[in-house]
MARDREN-332057 format. One record per residue (C-alpha): chain; residue in one letter; residue number from 1; z, y, x. Coordinates in steps of 0.02 Angstrom, whole numbers, plus 50000, padded with zeros to 5 digits. Layout:
<pts>
{unit:A	code:A	pos:NUM	z:Z	y:Y	x:X}
...
</pts>
This chain:
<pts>
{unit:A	code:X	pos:1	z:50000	y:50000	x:50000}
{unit:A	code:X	pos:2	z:49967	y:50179	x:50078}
{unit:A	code:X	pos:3	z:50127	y:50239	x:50022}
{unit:A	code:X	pos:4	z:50238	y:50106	x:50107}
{unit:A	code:X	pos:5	z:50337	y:50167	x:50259}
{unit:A	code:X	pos:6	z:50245	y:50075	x:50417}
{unit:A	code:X	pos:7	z:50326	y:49995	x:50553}
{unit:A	code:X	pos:8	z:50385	y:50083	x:50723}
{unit:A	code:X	pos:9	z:50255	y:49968	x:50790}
{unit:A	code:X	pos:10	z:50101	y:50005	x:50685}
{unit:A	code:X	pos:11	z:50138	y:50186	x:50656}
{unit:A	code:X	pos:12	z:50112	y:50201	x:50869}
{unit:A	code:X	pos:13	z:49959	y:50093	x:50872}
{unit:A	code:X	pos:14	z:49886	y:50188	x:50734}
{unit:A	code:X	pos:15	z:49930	y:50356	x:50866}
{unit:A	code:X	pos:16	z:49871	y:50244	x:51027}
{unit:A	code:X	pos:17	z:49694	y:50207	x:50938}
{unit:A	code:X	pos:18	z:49669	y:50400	x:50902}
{unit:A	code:X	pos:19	z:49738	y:50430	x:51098}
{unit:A	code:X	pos:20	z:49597	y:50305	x:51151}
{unit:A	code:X	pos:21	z:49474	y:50377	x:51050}
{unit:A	code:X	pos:22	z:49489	y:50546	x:51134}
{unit:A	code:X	pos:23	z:49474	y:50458	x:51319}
{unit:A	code:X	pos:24	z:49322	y:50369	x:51255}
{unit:A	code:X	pos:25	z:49238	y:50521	x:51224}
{unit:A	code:X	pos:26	z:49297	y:50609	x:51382}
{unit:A	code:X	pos:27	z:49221	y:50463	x:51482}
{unit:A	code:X	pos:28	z:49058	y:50459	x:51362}
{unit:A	code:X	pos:29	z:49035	y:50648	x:51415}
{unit:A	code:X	pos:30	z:49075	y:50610	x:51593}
{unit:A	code:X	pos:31	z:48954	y:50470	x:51607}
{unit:A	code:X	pos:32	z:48806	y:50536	x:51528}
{unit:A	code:X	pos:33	z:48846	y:50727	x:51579}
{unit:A	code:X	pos:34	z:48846	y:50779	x:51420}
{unit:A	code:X	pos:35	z:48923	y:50972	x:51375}
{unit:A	code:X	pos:36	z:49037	y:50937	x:51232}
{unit:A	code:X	pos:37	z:49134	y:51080	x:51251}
{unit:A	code:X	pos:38	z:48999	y:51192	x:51146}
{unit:A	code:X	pos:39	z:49058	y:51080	x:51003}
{unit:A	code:X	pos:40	z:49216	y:51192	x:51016}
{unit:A	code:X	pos:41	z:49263	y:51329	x:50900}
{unit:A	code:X	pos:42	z:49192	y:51484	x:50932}
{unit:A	code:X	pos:43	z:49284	y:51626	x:50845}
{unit:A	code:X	pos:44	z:49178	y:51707	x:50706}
{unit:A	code:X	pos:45	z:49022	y:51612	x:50752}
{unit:A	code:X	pos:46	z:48915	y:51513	x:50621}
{unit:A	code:X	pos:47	z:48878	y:51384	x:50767}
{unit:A	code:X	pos:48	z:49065	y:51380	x:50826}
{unit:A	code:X	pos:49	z:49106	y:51362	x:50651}
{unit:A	code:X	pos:50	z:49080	y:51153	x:50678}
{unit:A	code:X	pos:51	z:49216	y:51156	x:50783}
{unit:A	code:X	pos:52	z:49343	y:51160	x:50657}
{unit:A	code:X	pos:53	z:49308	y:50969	x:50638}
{unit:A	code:X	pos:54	z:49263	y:50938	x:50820}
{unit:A	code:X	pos:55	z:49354	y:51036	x:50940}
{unit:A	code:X	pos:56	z:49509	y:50915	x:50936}
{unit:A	code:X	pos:57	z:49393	y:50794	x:51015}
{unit:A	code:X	pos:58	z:49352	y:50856	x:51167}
{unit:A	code:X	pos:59	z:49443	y:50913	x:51317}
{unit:A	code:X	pos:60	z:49387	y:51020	x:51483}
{unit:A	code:X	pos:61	z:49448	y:50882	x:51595}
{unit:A	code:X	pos:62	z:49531	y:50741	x:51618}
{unit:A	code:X	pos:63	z:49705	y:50821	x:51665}
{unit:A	code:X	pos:64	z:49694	y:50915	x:51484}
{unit:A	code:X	pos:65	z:49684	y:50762	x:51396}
{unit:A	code:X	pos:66	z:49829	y:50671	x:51498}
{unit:A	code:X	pos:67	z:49931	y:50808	x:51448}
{unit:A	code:X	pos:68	z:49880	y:50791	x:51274}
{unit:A	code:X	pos:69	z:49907	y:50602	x:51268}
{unit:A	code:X	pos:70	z:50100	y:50568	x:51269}
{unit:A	code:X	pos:71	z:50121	y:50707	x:51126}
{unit:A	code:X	pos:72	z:50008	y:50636	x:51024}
{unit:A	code:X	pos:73	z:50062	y:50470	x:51051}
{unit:A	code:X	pos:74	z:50235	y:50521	x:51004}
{unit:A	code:X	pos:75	z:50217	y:50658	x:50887}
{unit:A	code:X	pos:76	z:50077	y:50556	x:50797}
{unit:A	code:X	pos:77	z:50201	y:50400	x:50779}
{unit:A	code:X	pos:78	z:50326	y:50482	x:50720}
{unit:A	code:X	pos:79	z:50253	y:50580	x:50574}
{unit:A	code:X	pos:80	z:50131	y:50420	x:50535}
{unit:A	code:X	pos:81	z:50304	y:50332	x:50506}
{unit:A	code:X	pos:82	z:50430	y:50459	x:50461}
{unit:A	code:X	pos:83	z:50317	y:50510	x:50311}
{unit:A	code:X	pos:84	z:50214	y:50387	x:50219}
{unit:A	code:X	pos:85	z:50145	y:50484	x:50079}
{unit:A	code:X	pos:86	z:50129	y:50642	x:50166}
{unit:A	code:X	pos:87	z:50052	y:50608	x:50331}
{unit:A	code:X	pos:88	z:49886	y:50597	x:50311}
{unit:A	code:X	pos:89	z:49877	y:50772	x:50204}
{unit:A	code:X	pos:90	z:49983	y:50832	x:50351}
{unit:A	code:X	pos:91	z:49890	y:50799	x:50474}
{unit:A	code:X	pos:92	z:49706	y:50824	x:50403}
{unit:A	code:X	pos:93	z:49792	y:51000	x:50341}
{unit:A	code:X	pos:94	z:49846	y:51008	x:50528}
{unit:A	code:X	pos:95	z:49672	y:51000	x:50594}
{unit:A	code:X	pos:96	z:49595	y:51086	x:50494}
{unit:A	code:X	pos:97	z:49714	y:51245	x:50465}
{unit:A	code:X	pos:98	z:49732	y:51270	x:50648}
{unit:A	code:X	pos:99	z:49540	y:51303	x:50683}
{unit:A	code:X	pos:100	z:49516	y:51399	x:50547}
{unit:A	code:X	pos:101	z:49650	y:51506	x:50606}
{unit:A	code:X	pos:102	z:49567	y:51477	x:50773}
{unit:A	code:X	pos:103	z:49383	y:51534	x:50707}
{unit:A	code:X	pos:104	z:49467	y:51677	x:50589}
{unit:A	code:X	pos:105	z:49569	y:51766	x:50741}
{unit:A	code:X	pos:106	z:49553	y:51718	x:50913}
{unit:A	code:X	pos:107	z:49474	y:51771	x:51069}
{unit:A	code:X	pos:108	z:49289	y:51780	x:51090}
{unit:A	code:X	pos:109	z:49292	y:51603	x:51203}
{unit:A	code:X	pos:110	z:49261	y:51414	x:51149}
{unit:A	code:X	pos:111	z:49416	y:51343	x:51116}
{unit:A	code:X	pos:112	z:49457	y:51153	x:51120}
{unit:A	code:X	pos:113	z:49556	y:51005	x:51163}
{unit:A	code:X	pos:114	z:49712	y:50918	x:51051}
{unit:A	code:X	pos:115	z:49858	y:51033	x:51085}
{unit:A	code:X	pos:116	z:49828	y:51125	x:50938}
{unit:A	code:X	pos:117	z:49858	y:50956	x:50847}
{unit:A	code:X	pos:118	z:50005	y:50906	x:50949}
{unit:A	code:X	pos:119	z:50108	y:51080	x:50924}
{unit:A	code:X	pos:120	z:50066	y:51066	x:50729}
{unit:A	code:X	pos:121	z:50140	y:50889	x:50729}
{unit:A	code:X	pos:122	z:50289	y:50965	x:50826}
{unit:A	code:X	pos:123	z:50326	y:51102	x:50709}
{unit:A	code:X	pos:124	z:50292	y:50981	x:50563}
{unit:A	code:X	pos:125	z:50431	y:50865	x:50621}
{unit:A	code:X	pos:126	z:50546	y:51024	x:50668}
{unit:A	code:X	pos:127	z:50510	y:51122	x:50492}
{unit:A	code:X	pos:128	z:50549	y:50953	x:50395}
{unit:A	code:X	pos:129	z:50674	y:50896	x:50455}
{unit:A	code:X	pos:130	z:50757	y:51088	x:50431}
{unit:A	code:X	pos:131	z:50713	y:51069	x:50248}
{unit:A	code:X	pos:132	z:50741	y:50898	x:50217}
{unit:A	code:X	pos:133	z:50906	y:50869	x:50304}
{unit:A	code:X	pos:134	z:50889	y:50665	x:50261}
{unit:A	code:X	pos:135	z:50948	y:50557	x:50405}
{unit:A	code:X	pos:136	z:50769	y:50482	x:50458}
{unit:A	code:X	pos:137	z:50716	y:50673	x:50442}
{unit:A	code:X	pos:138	z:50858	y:50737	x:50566}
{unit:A	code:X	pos:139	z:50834	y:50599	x:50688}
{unit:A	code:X	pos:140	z:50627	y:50610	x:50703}
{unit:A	code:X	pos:141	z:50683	y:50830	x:50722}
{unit:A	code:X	pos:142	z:50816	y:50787	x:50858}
{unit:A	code:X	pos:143	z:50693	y:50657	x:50969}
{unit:A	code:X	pos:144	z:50557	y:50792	x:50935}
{unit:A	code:X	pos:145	z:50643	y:50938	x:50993}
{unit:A	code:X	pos:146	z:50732	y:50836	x:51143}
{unit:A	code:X	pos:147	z:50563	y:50781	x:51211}
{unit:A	code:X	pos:148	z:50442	y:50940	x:51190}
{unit:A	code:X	pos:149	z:50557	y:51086	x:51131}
{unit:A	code:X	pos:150	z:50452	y:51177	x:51258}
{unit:A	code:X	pos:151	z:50327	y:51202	x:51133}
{unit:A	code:X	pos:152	z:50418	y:51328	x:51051}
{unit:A	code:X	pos:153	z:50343	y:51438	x:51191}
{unit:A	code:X	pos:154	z:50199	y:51380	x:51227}
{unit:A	code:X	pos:155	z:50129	y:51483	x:51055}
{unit:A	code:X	pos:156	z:50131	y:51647	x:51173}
{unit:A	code:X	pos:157	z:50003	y:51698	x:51314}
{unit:A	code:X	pos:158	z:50045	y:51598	x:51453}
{unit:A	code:X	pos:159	z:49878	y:51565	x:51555}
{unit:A	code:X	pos:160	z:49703	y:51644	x:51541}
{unit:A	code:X	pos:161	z:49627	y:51495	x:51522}
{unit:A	code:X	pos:162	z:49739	y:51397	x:51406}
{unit:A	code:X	pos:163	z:49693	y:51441	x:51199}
{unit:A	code:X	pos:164	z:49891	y:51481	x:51162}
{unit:A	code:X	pos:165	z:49784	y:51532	x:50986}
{unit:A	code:X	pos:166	z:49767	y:51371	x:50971}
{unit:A	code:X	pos:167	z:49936	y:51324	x:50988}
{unit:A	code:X	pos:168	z:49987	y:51452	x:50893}
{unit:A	code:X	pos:169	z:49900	y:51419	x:50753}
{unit:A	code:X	pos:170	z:49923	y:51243	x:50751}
{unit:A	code:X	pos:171	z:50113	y:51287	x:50741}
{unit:A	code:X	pos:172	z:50054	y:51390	x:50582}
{unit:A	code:X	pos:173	z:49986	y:51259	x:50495}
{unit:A	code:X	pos:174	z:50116	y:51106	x:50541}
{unit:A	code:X	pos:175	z:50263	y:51239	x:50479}
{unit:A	code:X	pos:176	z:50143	y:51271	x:50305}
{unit:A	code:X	pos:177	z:50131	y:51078	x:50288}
{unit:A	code:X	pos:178	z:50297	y:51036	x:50312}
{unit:A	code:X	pos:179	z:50349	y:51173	x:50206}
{unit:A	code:X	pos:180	z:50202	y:51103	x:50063}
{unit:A	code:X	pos:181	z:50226	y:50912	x:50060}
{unit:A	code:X	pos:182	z:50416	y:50924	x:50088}
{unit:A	code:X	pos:183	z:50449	y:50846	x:49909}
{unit:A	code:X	pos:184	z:50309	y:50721	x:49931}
{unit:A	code:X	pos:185	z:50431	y:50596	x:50008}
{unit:A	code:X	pos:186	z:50565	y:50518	x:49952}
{unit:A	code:X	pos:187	z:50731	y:50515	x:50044}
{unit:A	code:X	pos:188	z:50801	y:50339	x:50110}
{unit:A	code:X	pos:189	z:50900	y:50276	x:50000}
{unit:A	code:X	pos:190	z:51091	y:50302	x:50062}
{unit:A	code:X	pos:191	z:51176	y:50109	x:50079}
{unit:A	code:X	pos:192	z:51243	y:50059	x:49899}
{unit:A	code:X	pos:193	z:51127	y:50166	x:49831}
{unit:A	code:X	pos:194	z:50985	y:50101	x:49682}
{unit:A	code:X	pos:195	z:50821	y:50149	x:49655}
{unit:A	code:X	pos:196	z:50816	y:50269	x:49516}
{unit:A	code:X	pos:197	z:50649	y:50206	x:49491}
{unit:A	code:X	pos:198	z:50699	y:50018	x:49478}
{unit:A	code:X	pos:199	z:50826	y:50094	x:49365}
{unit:A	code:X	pos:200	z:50711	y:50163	x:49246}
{unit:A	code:X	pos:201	z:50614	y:49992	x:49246}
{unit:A	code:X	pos:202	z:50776	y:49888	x:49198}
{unit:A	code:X	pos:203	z:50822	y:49999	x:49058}
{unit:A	code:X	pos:204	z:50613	y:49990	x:48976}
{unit:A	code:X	pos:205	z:50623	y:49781	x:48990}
{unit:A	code:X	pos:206	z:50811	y:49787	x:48917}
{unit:A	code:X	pos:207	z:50734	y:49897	x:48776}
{unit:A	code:X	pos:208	z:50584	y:49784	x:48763}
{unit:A	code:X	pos:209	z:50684	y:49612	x:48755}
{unit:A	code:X	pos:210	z:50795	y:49709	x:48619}
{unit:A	code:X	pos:211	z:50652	y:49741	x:48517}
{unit:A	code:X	pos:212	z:50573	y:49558	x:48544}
{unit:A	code:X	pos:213	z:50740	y:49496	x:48487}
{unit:A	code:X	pos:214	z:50770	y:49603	x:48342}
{unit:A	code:X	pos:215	z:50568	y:49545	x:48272}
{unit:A	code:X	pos:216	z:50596	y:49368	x:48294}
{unit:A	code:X	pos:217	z:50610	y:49270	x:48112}
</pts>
């Protein structure tokens, strides 16, 4: 079922495939010298606009992408298994909020590579876990913050050549997620606890077995 909460395991090889994806097509463009990086997005450019969808892809070199591997890896896991009806409109909204942000306002420059990605799963898992204040939410928010709380600067001008707009913006869009799907899942259960849901079920059968009983001759 796409709602069901995934396991540890599955929710990280669901974030490893996506991780080997992107070093596939680093190597593709390295082997056949391809340009990729024009698939970026290009800030108020009907060409550049195609980057919205592509410019996650593709990375300027191989030390980009390394550093974009672990956080994705664990950033990825975690929200793929912290929140199973909300994860995939999280991180599609993710994506795609952070390069139109990207297109709408940045500098005149392609910008590409994952990090915008990896700072809007950060401030997904920080901004939920602030709202939610469940147990699985406060735990995913602690190992988040303990492990790449340096993100929390890295949305300001720190290098020329890095897009901080990107990071920025991806920031944007994970806190706007977390803030719009934060009723999409429910809270674990706390131990002695029933379903409310299994509840309801129980009381329509008792109903129907009353009725059944009361028609019989």
């Amino acid at each position: 079922m796409p709602n069901k909460t995934p396991s540890i395991q599955s929710s990280i090889l669901i974030a490893t495939f996506f991780v080997s994806l992107l070093w596939v097509i680093s190597l593709l463009e390295l082997l056949f010298g391809l340009e990729l990086y024009r698939w970026g997005v290009y800030p108020r450019s009907a060409d550049g606009i195609l980057g919205i969808v592509f410019a996650p892809l593709i990375h300027g070199s191989w030390q980009h992408l390394f550093s974009n591997s672990a956080p994705l890896l664990l950033l990825g896991g975690m929200v793929i298994f912290g929140y199973p009806r909300s994860r995939w409109w999280s991180i599609t909204g993710i994506w795609l909020l952070s390069g139109i942000g990207v297109w709408l306002f940045a500098r005149s420059s392609f910008h590409y590579g994952a990090s915008g990605l990896s700072h809007g799963l950060f401030f997904y898992l920080l901004i939920s876990g602030l709202l939610r204040r469940d147990k699985r939410s406060a735990a995913l928010l602690m190992v988040a913050f303990f492990m790449y709380s340096g993100m929390l600067l890295s949305i300001f001008p720190t290098e020329p050549g890095i897009s901080f707009e990107y990071h920025f913006f991806g920031a944007v869009a994970g806190t706007l997620c977390a803030y719009g799907f934060r009723h999409l899942d429910p809270k674990p259960m706390r131990p002695g606890e029933s379903d409310p849901l299994s509840e309801e079920d129980d009381r329509v059968i008792g109903d129907q077995w009353k009725i059944a009983e009361d028609e019989q001759p």
